[in-house]
C-alpha positions as CSV (number, residue, x, y, z in Angstrom):
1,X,6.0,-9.2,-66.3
2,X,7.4,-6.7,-63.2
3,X,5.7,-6.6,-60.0
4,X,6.9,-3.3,-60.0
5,X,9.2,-1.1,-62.6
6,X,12.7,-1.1,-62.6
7,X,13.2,2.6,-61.4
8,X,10.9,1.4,-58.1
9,X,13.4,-1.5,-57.3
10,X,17.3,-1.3,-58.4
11,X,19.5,-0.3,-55.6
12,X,16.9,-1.6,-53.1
13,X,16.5,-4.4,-50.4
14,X,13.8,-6.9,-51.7
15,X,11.5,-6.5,-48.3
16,X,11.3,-2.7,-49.6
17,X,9.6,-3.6,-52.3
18,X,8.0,-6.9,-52.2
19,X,4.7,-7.7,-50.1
20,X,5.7,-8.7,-46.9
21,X,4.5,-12.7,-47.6
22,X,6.4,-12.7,-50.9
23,X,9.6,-11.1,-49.4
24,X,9.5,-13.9,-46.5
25,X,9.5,-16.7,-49.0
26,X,12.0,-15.8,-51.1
27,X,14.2,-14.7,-47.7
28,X,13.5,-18.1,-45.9
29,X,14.2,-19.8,-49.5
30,X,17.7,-18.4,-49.6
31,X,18.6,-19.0,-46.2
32,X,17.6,-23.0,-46.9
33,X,19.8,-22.7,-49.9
34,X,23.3,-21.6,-48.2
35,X,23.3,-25.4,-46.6
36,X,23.4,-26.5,-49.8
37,X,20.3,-27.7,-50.6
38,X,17.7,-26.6,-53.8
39,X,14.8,-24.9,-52.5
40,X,11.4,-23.9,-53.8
41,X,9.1,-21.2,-52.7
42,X,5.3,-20.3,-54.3
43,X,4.3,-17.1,-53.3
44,X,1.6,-14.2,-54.8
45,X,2.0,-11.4,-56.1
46,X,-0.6,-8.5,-57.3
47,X,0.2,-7.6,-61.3
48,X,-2.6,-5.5,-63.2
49,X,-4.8,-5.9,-60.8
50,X,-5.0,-9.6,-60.5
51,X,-3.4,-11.6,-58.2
52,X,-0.5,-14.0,-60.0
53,X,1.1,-17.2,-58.7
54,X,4.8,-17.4,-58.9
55,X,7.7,-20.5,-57.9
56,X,11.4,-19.4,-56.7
57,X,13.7,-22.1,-57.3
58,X,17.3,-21.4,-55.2
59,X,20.0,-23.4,-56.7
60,X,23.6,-22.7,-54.5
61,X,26.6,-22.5,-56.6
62,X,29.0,-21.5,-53.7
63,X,28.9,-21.1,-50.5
64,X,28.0,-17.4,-51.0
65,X,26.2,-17.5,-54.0
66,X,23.1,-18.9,-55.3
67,X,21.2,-18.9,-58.6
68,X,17.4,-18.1,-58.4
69,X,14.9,-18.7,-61.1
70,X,11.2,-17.5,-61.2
71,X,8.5,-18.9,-63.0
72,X,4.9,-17.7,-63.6
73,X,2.6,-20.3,-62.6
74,X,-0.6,-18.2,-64.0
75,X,-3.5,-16.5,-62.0
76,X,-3.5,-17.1,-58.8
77,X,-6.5,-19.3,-57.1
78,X,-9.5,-17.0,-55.8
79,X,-8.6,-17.4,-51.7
């Protein structure tokens, strides 16, 4: 499941393509996870339509690197 297809989003900065709100979680989640710590962000994003729920996990591996994993947590809850 792609928020958006690949052609729309290799080679370019995440808050290009991302919804603002999306794009600020996963930013402030990676910043947390350079001082070392495992962070988690929820955050929506608009697929087919329909508004789906997703979790960023930010494990650091380095001091320059760090491993994110994204999980779909289903349809998002009518706001």
């Amino acid at each position: 499941m792609l928020y958006v297809p690949p052609e729309e989003f290799l080679q370019r900065r995440m808050q290009e393509v991302l919804p603002e709100a999306a794009a600020a979680a996963v930013s402030s989640g990676l910043a947390e996870s350079l001082y070392e710590r495992v962070a988690v962000r929820r955050y929506e994003l608009p697929i087919g339509g329909e508004p789906r729920a997703f979790e960023a996990r930010f494990l650091p591996l380095s001091d320059r690197e760090v491993l994110l994993l994204v999980r779909h947590l289903g349809s998002a809850p009518p706001s």
